[in-house]
TIDO-682097 format. One record per atom (N, C-alpha, C, O, CB): y, z, x; residue in three letters; atom name. Coordinates in nm, 4 decimals. Atoms other than C-alpha are relative to their C-alpha. Glycine has a CB too. Layout:
<node c2="Y" c3="Z" c1="X" aa="ALA" at="CA"/>
...
This chain:
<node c2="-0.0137" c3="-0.1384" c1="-0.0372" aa="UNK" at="N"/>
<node c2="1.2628" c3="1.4610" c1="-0.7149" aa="UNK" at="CA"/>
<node c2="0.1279" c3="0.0210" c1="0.0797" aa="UNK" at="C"/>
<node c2="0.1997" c3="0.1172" c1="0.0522" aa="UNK" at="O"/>
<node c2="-0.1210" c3="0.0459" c1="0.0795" aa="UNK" at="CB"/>
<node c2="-0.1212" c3="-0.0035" c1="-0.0653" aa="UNK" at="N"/>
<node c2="1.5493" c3="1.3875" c1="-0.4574" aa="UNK" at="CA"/>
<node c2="0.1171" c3="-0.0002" c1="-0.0964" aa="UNK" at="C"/>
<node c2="0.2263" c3="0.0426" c1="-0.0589" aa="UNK" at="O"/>
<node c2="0.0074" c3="-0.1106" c1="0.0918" aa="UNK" at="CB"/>
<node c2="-0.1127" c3="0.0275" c1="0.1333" aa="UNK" at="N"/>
<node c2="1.7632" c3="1.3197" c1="-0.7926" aa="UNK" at="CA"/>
<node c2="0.0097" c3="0.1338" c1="-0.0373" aa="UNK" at="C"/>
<node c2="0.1254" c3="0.1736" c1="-0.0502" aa="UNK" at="O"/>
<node c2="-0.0511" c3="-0.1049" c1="-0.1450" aa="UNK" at="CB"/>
<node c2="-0.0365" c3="-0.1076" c1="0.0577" aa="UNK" at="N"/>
<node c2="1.6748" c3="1.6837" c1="-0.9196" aa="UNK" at="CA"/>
<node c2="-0.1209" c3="-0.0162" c1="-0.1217" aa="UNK" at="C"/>
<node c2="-0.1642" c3="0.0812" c1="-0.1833" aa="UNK" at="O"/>
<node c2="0.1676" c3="0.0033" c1="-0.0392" aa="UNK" at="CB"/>
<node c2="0.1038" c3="0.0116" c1="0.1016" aa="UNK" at="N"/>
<node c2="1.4175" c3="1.5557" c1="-1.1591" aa="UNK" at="CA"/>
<node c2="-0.1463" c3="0.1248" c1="0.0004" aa="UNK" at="C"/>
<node c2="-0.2218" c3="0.1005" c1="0.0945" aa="UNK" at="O"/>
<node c2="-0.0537" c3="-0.1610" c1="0.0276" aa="UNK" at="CB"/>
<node c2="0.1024" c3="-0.0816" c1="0.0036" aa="UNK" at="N"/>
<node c2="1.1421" c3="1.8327" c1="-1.2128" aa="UNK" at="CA"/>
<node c2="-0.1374" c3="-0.0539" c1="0.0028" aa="UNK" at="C"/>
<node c2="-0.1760" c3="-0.1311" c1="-0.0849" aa="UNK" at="O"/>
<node c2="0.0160" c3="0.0710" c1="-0.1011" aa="UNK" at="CB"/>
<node c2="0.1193" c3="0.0643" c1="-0.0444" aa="UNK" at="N"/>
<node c2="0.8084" c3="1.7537" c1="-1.0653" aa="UNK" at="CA"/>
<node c2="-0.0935" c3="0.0232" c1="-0.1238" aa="UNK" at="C"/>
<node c2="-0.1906" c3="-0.0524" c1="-0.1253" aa="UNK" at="O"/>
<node c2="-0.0577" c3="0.0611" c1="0.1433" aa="UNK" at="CB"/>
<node c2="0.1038" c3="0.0387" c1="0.0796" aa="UNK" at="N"/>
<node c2="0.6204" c3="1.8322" c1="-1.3790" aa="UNK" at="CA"/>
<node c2="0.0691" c3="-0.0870" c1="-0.1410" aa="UNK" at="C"/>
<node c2="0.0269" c3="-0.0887" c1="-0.2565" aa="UNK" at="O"/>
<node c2="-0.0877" c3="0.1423" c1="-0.0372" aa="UNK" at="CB"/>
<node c2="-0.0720" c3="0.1550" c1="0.0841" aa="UNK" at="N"/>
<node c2="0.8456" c3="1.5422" c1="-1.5628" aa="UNK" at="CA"/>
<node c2="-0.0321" c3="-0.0859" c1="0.0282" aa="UNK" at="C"/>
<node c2="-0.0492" c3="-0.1673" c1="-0.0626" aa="UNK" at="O"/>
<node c2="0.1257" c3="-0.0456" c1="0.0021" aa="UNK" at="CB"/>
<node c2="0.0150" c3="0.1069" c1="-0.1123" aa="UNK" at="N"/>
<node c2="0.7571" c3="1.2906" c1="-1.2338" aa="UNK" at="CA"/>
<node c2="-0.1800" c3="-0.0057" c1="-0.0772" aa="UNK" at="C"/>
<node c2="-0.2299" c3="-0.1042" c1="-0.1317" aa="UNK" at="O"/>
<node c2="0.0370" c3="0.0670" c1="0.2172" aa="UNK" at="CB"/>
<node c2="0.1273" c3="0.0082" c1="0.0415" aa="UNK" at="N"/>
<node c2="0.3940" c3="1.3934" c1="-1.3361" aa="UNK" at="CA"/>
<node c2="-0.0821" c3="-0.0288" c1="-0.1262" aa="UNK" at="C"/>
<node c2="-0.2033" c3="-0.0422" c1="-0.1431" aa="UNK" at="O"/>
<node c2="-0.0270" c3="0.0847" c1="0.0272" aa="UNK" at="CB"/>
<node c2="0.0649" c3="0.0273" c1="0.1240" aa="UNK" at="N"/>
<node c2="0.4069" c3="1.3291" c1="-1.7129" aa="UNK" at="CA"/>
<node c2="0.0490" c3="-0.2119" c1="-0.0231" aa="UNK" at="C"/>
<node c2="0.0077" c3="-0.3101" c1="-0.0848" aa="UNK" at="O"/>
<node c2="0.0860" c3="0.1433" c1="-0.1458" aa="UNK" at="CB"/>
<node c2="-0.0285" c3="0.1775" c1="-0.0152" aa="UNK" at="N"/>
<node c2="0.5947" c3="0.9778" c1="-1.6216" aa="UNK" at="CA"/>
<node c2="-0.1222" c3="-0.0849" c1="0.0848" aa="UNK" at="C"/>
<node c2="-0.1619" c3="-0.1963" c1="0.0504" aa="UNK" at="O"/>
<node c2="0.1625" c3="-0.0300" c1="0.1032" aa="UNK" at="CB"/>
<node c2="0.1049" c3="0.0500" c1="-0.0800" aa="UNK" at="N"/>
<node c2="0.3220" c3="0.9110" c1="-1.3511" aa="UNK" at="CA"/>
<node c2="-0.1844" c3="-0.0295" c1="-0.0659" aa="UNK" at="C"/>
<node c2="-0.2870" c3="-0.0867" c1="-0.0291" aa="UNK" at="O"/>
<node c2="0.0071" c3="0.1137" c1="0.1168" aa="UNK" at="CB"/>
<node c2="0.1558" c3="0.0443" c1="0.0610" aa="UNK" at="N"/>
<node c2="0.0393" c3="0.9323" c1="-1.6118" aa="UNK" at="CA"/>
<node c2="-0.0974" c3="0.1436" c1="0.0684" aa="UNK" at="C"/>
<node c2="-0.2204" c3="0.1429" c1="0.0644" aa="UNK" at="O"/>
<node c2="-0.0693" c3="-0.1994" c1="0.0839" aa="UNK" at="CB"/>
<node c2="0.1615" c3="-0.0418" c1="-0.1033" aa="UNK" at="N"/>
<node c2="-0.1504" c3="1.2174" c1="-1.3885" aa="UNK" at="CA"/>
<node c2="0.0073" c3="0.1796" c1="-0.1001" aa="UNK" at="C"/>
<node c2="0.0722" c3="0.2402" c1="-0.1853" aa="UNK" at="O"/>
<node c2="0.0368" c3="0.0164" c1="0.2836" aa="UNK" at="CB"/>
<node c2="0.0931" c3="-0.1256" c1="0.0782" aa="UNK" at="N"/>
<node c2="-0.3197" c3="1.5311" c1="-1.5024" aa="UNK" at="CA"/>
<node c2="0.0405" c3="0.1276" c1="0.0368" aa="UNK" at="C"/>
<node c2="0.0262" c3="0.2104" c1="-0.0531" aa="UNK" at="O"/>
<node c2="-0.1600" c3="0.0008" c1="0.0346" aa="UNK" at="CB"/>
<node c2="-0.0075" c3="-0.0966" c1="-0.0802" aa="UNK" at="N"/>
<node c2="-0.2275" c3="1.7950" c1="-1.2858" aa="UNK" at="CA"/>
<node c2="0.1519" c3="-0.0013" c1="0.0707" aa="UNK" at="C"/>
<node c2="0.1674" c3="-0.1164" c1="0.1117" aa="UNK" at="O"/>
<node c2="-0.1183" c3="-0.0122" c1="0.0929" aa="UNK" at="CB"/>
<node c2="-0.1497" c3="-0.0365" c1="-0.0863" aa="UNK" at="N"/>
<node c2="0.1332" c3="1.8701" c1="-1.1131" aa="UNK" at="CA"/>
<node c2="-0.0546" c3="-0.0108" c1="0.1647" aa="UNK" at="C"/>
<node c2="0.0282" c3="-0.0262" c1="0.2544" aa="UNK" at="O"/>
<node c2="0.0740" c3="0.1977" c1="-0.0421" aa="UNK" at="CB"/>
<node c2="0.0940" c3="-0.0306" c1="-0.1955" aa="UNK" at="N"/>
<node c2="-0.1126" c3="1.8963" c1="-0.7334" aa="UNK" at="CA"/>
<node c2="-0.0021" c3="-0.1286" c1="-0.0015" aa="UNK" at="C"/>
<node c2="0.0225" c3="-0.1770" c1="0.1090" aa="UNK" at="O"/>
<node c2="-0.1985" c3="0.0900" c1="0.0410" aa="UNK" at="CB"/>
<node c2="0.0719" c3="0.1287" c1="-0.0884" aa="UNK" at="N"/>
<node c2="-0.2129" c3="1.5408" c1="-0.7554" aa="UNK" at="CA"/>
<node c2="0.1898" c3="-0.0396" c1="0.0045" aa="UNK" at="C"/>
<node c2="0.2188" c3="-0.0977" c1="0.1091" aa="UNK" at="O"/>
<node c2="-0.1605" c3="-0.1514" c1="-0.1112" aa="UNK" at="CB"/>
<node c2="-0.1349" c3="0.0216" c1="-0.0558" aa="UNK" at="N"/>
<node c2="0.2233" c3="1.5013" c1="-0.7819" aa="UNK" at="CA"/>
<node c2="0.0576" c3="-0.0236" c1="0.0767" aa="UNK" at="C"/>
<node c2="0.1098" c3="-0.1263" c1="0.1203" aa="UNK" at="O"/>
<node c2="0.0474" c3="0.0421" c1="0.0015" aa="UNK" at="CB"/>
<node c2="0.0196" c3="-0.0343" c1="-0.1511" aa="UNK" at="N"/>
<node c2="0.2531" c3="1.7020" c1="-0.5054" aa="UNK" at="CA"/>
<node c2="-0.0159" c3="-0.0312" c1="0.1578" aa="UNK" at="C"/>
<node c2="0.0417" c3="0.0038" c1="0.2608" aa="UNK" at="O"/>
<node c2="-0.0617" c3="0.0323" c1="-0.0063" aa="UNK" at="CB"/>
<node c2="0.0459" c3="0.0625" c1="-0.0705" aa="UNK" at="N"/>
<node c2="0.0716" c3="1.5151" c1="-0.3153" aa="UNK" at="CA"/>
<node c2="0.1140" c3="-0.1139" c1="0.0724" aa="UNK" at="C"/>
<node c2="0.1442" c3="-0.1268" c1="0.1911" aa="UNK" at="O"/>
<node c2="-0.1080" c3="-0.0401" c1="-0.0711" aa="UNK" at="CB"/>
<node c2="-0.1541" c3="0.1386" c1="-0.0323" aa="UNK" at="N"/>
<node c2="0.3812" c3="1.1985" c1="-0.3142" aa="UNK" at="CA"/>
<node c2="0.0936" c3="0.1131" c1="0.0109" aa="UNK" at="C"/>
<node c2="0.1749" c3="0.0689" c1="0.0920" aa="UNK" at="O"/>
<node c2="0.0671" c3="-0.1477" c1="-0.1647" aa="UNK" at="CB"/>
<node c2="-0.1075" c3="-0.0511" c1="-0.0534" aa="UNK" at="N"/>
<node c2="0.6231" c3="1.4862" c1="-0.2826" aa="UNK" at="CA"/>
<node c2="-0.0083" c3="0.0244" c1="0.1997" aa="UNK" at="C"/>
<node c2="0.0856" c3="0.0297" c1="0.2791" aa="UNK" at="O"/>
<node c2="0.0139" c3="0.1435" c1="-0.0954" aa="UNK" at="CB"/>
<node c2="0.0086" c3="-0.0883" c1="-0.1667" aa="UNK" at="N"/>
<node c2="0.4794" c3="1.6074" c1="0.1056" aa="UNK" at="CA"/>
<node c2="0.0220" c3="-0.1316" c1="0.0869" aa="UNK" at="C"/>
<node c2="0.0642" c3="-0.1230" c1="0.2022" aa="UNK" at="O"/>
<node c2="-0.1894" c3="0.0956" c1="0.0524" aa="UNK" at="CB"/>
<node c2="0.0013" c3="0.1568" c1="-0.0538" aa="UNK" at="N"/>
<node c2="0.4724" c3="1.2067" c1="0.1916" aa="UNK" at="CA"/>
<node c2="0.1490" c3="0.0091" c1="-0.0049" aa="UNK" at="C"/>
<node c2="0.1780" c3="0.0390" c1="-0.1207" aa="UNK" at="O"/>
<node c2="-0.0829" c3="-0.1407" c1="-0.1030" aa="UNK" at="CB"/>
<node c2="-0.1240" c3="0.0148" c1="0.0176" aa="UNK" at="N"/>
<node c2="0.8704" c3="1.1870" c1="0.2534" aa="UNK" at="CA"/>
<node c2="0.0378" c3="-0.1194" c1="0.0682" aa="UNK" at="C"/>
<node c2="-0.0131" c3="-0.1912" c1="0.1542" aa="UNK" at="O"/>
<node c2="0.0680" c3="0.1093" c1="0.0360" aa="UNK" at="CB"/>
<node c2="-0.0996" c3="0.2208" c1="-0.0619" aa="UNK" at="N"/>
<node c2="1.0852" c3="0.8483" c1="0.3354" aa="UNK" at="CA"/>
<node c2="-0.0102" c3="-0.0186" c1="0.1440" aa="UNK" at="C"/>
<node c2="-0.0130" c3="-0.1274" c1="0.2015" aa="UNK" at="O"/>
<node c2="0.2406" c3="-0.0282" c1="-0.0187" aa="UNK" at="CB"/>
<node c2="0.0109" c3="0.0726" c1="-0.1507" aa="UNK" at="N"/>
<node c2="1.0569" c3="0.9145" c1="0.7031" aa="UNK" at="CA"/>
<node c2="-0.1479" c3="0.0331" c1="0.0353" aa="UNK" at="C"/>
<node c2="-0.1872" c3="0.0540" c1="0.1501" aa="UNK" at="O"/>
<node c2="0.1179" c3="0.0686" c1="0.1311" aa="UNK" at="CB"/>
<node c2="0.1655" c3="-0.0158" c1="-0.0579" aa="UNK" at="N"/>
<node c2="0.6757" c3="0.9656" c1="0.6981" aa="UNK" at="CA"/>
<node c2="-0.0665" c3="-0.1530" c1="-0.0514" aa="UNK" at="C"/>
<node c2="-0.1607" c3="-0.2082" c1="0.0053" aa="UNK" at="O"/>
<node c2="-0.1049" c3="0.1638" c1="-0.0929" aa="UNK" at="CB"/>
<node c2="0.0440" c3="0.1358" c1="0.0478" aa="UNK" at="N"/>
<node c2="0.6345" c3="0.6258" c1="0.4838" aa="UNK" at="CA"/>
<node c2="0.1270" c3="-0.0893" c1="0.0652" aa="UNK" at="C"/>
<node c2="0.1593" c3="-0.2033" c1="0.0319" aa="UNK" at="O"/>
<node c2="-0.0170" c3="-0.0102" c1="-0.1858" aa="UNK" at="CB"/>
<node c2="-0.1043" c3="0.1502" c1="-0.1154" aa="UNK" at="N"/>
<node c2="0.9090" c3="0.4449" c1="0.7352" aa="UNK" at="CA"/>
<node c2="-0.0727" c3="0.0193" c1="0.0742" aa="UNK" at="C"/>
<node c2="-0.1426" c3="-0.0809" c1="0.0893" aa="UNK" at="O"/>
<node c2="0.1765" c3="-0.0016" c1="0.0772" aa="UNK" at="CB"/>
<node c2="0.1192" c3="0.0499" c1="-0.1367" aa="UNK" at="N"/>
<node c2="0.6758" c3="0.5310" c1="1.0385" aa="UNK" at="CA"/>
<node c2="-0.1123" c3="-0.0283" c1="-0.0460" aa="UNK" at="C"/>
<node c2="-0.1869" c3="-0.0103" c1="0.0503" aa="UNK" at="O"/>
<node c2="-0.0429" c3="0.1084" c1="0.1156" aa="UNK" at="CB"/>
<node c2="0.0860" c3="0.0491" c1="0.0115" aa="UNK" at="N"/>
<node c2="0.3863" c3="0.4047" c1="0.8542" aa="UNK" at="CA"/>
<node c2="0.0352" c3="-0.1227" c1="0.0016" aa="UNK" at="C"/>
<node c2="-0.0270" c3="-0.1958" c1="0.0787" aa="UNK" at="O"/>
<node c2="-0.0592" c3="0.0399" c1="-0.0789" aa="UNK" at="CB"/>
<node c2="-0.0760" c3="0.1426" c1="0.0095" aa="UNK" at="N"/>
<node c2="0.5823" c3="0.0933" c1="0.7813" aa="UNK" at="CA"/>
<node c2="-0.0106" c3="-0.0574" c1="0.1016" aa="UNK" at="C"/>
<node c2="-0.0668" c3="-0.1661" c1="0.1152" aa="UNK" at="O"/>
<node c2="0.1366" c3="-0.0055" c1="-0.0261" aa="UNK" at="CB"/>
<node c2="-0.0358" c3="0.0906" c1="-0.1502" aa="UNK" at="N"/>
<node c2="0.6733" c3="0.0268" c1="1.1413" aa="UNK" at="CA"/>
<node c2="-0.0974" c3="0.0143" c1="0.0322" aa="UNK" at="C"/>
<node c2="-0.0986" c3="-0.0549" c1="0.1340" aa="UNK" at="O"/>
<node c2="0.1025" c3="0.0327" c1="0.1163" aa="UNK" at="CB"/>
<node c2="0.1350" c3="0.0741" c1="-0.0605" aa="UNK" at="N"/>
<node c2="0.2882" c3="0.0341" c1="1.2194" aa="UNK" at="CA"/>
<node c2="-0.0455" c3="-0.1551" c1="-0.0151" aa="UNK" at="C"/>
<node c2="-0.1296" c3="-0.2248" c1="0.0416" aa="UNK" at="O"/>
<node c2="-0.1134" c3="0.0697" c1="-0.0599" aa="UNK" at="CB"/>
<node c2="0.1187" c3="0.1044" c1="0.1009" aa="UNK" at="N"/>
<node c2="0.2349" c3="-0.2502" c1="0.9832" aa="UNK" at="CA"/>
<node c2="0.0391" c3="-0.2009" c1="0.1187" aa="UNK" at="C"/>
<node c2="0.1235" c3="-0.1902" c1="0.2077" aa="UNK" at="O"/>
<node c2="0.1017" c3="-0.0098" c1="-0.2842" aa="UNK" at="CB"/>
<node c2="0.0034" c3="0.0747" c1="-0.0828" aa="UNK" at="N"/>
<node c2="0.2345" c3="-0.6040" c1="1.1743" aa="UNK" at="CA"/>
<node c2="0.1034" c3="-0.1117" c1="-0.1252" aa="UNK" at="C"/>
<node c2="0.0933" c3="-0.1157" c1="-0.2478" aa="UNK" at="O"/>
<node c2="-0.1662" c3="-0.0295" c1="0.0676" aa="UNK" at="CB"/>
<node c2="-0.1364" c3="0.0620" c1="0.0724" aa="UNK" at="N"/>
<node c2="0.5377" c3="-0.8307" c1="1.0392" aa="UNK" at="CA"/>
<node c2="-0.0623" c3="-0.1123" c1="-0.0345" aa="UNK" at="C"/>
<node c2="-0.1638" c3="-0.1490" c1="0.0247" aa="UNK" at="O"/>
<node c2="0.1460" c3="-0.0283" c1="0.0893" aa="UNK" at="CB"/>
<node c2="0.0396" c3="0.0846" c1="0.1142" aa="UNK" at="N"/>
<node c2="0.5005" c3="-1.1084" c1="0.7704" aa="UNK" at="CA"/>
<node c2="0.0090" c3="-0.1057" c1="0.1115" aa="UNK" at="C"/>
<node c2="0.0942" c3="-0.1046" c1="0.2004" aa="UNK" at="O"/>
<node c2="0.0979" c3="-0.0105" c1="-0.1539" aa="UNK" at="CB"/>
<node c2="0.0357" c3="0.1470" c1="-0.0688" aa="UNK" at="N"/>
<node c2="0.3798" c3="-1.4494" c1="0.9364" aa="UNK" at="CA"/>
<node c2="-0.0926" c3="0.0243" c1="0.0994" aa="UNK" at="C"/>
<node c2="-0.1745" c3="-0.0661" c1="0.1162" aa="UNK" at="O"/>
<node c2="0.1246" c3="-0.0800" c1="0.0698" aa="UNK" at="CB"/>
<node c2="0.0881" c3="-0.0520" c1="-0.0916" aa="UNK" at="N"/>
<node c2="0.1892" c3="-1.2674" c1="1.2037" aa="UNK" at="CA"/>
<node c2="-0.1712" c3="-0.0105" c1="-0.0057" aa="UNK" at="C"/>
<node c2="-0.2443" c3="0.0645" c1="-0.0703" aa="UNK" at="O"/>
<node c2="0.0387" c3="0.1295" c1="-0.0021" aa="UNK" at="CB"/>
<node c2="0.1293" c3="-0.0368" c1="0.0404" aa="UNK" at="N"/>
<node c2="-0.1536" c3="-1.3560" c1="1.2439" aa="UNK" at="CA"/>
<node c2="-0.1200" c3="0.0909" c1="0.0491" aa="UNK" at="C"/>
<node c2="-0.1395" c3="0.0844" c1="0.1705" aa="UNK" at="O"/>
<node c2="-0.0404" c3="-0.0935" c1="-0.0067" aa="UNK" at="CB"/>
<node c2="0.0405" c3="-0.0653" c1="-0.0295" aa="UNK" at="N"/>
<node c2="-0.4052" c3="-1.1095" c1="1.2452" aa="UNK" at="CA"/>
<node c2="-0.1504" c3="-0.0257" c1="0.1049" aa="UNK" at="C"/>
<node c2="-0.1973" c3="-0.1367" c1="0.0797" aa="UNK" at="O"/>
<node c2="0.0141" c3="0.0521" c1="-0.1032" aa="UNK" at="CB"/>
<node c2="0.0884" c3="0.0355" c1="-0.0888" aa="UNK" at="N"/>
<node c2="-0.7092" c3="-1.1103" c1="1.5246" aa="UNK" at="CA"/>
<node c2="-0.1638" c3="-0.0035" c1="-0.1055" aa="UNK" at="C"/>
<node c2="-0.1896" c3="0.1046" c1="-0.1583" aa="UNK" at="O"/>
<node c2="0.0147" c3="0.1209" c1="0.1395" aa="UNK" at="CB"/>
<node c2="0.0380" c3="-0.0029" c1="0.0985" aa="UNK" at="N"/>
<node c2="-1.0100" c3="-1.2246" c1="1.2939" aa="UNK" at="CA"/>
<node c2="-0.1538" c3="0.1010" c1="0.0740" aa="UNK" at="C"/>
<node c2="-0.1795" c3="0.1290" c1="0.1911" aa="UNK" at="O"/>
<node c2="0.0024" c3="-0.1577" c1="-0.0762" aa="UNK" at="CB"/>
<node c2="0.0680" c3="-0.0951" c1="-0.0800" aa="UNK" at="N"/>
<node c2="-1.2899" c3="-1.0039" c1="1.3473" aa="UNK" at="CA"/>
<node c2="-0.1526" c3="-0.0822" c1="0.0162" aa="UNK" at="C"/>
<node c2="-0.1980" c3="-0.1625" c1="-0.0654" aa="UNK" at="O"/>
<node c2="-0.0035" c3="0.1633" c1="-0.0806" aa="UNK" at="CB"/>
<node c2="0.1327" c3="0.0562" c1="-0.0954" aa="UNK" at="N"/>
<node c2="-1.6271" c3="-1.1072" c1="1.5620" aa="UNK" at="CA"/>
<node c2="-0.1703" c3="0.0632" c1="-0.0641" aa="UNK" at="C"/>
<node c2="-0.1771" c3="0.1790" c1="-0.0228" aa="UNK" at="O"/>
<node c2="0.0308" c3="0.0782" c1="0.1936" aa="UNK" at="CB"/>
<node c2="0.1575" c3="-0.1272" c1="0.0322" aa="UNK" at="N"/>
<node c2="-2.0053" c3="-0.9297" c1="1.4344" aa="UNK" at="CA"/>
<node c2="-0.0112" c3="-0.0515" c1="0.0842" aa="UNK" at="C"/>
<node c2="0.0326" c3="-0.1646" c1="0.1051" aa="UNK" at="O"/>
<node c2="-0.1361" c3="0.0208" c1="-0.1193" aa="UNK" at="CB"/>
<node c2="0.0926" c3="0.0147" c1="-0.1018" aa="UNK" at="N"/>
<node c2="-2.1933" c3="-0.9048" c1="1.7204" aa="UNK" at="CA"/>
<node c2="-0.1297" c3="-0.0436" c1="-0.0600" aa="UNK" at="C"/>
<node c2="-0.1468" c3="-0.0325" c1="-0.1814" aa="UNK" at="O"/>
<node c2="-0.0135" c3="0.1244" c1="0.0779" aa="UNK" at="CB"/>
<node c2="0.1519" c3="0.0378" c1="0.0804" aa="UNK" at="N"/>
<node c2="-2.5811" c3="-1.0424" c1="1.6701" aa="UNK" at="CA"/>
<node c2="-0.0629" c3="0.1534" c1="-0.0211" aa="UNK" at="C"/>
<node c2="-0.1743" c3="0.1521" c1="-0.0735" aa="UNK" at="O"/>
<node c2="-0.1288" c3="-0.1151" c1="0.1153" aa="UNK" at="CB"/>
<node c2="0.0841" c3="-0.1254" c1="0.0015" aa="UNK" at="N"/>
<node c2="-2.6860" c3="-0.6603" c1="1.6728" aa="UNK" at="CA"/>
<node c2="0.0792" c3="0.0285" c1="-0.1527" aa="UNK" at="C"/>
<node c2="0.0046" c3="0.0822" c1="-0.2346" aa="UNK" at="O"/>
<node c2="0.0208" c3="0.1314" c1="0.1536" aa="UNK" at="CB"/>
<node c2="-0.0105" c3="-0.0494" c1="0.1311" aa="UNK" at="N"/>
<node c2="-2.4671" c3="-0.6088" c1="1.3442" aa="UNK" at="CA"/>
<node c2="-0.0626" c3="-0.1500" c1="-0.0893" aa="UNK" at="C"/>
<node c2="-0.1346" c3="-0.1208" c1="-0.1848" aa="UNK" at="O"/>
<node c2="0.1802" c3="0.0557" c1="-0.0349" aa="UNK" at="CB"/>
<node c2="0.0266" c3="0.1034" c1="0.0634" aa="UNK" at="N"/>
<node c2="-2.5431" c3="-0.9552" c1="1.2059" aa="UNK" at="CA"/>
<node c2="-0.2035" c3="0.0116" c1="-0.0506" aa="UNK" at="C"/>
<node c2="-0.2718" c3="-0.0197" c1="-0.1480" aa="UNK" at="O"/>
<node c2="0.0601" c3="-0.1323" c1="0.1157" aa="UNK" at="CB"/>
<node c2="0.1533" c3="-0.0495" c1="0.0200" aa="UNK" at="N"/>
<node c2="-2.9184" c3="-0.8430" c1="1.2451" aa="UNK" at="CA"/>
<node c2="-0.0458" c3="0.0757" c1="-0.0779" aa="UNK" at="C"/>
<node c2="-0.1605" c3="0.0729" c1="-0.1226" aa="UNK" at="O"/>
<node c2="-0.0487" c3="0.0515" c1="0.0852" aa="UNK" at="CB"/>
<node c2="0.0100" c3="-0.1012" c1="0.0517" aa="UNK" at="N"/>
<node c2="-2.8690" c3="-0.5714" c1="1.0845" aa="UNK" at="CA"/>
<node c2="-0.0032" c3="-0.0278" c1="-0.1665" aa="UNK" at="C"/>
<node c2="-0.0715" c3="0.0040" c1="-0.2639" aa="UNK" at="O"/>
<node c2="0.1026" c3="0.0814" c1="0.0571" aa="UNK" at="CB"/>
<node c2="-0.0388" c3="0.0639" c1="0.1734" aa="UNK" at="N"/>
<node c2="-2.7236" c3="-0.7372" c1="0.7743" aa="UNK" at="CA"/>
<node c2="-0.1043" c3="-0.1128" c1="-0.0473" aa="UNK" at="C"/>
<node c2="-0.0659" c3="-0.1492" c1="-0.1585" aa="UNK" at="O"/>
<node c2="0.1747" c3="-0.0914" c1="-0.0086" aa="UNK" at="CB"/>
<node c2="0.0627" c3="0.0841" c1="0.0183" aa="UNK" at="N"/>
<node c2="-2.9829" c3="-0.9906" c1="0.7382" aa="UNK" at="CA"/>
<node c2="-0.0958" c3="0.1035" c1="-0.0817" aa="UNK" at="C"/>
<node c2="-0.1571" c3="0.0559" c1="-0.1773" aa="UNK" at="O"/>
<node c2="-0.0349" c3="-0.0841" c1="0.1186" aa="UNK" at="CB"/>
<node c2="0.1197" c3="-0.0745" c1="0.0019" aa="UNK" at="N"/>
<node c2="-3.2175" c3="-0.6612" c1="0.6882" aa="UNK" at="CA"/>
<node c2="0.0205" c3="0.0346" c1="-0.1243" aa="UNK" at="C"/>
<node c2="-0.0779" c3="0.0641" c1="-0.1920" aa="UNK" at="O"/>
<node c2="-0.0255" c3="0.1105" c1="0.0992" aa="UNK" at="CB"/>
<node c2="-0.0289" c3="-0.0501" c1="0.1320" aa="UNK" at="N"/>
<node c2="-3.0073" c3="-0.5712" c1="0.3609" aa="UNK" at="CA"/>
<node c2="-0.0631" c3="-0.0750" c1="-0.0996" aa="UNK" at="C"/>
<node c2="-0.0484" c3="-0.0451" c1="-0.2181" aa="UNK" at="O"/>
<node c2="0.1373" c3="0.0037" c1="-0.0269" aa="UNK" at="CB"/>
């Protein structure tokens, strides 16, 4: 779209049904998916693994 390309061209290359679900990746712009980016925790980093308490572990036994 930044090229000039017409969003219901983007939408017949994208496979999708509708020009809205398009739309949708047009309102997402490069500096809204760079500050999601810089949330993300950098490659090698390890993540904190997660704990159940015995009150969820109890719970799951019940399934």
């Amino acid at each position: 779209m930044q090229a000039g390309v017409d969003i219901s061209v983007i939408a017949l290359w994208l496979g999708h049904e509708s020009i809205d679900t398009t739309h949708i990746y047009k309102e997402s712009d490069l500096a809204h998916k760079e500050e999601a980016l810089g949330r993300l925790q950098p490659v090698g980093q390890r993540t904190a693994r997660f704990h159940a308490t015995d009150k969820v572990m109890a719970f799951l036994e019940t399934l």
